[in-house]
TORDREN-359083 format. One record per residue (C-alpha): residue number from 1; x, y negated, z. Coordinates in steps of 0.001 Angstrom, whole numbers, m for minus. Example, Ala and Ser with C-alpha at 12.3 -4.5 7.8 and 13.67 -1.06 7.14 Angstrom:
<sites>
+-------+---------+---------+---------+
| lummi |       u |       v |       w |
+-------+---------+---------+---------+
|     1 |   12300 |    4500 |    7800 |
|     2 |   13670 |    1060 |    7140 |
+-------+---------+---------+---------+
</sites>
This chain:
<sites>
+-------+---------+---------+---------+
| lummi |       u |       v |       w |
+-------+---------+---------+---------+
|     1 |   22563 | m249072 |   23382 |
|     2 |   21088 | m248386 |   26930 |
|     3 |   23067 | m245996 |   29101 |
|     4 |   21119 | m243760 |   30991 |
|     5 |   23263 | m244817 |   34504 |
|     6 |   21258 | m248386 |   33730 |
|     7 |   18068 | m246413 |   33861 |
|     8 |   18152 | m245368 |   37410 |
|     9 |   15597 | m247416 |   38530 |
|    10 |   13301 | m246223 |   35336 |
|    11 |   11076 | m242799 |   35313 |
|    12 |   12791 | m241264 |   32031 |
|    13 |   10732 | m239501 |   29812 |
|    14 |   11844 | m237337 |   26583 |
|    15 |    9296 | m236863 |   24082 |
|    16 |   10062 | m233714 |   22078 |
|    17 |    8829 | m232761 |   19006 |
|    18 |    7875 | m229366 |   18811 |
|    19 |    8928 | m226491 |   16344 |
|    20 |    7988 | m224485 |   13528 |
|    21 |    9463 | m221141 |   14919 |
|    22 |    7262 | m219730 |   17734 |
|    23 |    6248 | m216732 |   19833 |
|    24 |    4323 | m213920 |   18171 |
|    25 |     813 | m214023 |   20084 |
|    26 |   m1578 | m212297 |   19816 |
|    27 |   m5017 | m213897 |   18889 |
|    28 |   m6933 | m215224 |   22082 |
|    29 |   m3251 | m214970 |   24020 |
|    30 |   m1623 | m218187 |   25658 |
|    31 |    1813 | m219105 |   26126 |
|    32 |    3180 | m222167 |   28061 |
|    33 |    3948 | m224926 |   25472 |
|    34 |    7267 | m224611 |   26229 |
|    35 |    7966 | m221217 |   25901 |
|    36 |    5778 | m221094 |   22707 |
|    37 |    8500 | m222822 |   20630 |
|    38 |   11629 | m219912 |   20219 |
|    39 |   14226 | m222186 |   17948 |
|    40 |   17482 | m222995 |   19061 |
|    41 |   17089 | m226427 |   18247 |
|    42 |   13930 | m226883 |   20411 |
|    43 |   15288 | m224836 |   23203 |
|    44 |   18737 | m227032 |   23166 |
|    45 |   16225 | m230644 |   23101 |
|    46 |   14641 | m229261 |   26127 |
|    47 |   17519 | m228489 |   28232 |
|    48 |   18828 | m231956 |   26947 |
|    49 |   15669 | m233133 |   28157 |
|    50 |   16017 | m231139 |   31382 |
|    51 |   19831 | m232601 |   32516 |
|    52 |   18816 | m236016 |   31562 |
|    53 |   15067 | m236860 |   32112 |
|    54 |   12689 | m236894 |   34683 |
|    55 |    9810 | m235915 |   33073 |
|    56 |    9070 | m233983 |   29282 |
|    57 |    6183 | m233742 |   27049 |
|    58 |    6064 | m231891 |   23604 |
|    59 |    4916 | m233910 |   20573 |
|    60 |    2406 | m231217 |   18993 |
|    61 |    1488 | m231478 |   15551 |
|    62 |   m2177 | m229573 |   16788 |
|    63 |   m1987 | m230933 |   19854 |
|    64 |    m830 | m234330 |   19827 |
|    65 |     823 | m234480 |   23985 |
|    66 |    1352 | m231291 |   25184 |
|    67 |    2503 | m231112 |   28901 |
|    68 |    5490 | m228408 |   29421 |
|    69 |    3216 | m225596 |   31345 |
|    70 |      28 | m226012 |   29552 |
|    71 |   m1556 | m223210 |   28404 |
|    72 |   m1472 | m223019 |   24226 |
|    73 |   m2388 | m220395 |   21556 |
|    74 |    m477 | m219930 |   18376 |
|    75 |    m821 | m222321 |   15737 |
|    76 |     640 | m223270 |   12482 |
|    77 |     548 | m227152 |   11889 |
|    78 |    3233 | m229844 |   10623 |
|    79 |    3139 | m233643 |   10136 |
|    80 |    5968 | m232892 |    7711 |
|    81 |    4912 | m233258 |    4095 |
|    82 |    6874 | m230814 |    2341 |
|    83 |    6145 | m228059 |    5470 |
|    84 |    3247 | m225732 |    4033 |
|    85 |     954 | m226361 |    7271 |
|    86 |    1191 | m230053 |    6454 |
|    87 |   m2251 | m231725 |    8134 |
|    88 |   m2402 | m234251 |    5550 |
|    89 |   m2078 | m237967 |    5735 |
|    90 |   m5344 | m238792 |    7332 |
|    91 |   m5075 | m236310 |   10087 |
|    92 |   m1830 | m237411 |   10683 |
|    93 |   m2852 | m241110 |   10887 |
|    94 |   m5535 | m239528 |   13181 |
|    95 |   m2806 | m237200 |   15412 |
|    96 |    m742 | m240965 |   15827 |
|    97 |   m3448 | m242873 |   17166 |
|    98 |   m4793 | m239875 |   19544 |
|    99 |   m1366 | m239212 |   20566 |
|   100 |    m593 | m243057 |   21066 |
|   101 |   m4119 | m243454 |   23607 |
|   102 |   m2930 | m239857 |   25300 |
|   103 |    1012 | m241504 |   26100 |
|   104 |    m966 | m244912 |   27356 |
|   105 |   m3492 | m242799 |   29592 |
|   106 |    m124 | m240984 |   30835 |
|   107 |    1036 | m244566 |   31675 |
|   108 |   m2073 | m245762 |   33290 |
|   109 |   m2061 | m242979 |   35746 |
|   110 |    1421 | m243848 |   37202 |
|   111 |    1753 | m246028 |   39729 |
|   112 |    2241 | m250063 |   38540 |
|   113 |    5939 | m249892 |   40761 |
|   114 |    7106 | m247118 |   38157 |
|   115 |    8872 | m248220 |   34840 |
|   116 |    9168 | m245682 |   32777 |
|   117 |   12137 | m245313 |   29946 |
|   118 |   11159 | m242994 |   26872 |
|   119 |   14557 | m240714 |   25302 |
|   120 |   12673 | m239438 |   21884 |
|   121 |   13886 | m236449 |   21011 |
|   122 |   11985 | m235955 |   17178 |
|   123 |   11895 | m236760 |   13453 |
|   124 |   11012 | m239853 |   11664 |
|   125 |    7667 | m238101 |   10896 |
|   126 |    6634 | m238277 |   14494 |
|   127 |    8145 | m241539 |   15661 |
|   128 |    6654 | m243413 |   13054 |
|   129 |    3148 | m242239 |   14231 |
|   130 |    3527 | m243237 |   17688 |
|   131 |    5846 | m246664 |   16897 |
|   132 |    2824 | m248847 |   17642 |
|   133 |    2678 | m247433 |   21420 |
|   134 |    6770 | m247177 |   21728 |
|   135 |    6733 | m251394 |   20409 |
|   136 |    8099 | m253449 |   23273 |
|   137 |    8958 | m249961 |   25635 |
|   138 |   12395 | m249518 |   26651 |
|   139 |   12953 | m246612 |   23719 |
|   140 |   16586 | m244348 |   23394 |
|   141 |   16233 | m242446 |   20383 |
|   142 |   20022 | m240327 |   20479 |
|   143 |   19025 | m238464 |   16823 |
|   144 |   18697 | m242286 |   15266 |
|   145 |   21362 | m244138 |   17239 |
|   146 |   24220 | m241528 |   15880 |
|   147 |   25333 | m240922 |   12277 |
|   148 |   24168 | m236308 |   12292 |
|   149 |   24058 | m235069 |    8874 |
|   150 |   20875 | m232363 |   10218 |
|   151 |   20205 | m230725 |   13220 |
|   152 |   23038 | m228515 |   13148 |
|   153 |   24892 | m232072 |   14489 |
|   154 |   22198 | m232926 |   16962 |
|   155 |   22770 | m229678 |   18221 |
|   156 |   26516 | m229613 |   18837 |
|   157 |   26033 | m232859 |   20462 |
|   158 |   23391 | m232041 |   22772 |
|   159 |   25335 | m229062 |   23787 |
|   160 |   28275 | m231682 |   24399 |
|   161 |   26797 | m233873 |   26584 |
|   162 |   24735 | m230738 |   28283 |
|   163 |   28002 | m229342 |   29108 |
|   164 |   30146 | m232583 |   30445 |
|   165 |   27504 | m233584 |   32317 |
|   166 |   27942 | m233903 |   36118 |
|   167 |   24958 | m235637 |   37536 |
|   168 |   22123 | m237693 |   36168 |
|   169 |   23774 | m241070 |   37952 |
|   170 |   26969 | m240331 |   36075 |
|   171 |   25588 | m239040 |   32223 |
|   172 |   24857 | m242062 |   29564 |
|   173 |   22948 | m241803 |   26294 |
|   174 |   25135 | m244139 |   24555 |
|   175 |   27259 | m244559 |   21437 |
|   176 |   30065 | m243796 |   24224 |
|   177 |   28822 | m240096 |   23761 |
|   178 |   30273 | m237762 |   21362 |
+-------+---------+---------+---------+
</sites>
């Protein structure tokens, strides 16, 4: 497993998926995508994702990639199955492809000299959608790598490694963690 120390020459970039709790807007009003998801779980990926990565997006099941500051309404939408606001399985074949052509226009745009490293920070539901862009990427996924039992785990480990961490040259994502 890939230590984030051996990623210092690499533009790392979480991908987090985002969350069924949200603010209470009213209609027509906008929240930053970031602030729109209020669960603990979401909050503690994104300071993970703050200490340890470059660069963040939010995996949106509306949305598909939603940049941190951009400017969303409230919406209720799942690529989860059993979640009522499920999208069903064509849209969600439909949200992997889009959101696999957004992450390779995000690529595109950055210089050829940067090589970028991706820390996934989401379920099975959402990796599996955008596996055909993440094939052949250099890929950390902490959730998959470590035996949790549910988020409550992936919590208490996030917090962990939020809270011993010094710098960014000196913090690893590896099975050294925890």
């Amino acid at each position: 497993m890939k230590e984030i120390a051996e990623l210092v020459d690499k533009h790392v970039v979480a991908l987090i998926a985002c969350g069924k709790s949200k603010l209470d807007l009213d209609d027509g009003e906008t929240a930053p995508a970031k602030d729109l998801y209020t669960s603990a779980y979401f909050g503690l990926k994104w300071d993970f994702s703050d200490v340890f990565c470059d660069e963040s997006f939010i995996l949106s099941a509306k949305h598909n990639l939603l940049s941190p500051e951009e400017q969303i309404e409230y919406y209720n939408a799942s690529l989860t199955k059993r979640h009522d606001s499920y999208i069903g399985d064509e849209a969600v074949e439909i949200w992997g492809d889009d959101t696999c052509c957004e992450l390779e226009e995000y690529e595109q745009q950055k210089p050829e000299n940067v090589d970028i490293a991706y820390v996934i920070l989401a379920s099975g539901n959402y990796v599996d959608q955008i596996n055909p862009f993440l094939n052949g990427k250099c890929v950390i996924h902490p959730f998959e790598e470590r035996d949790f039992s549910g988020n409550g785990d992936q919590m208490g480990w996030m917090k962990e490694q939020i809270e011993g961490h010094t710098s960014k040259d000196q913090a690893e994502i590896s099975s050294d963690w925890g």
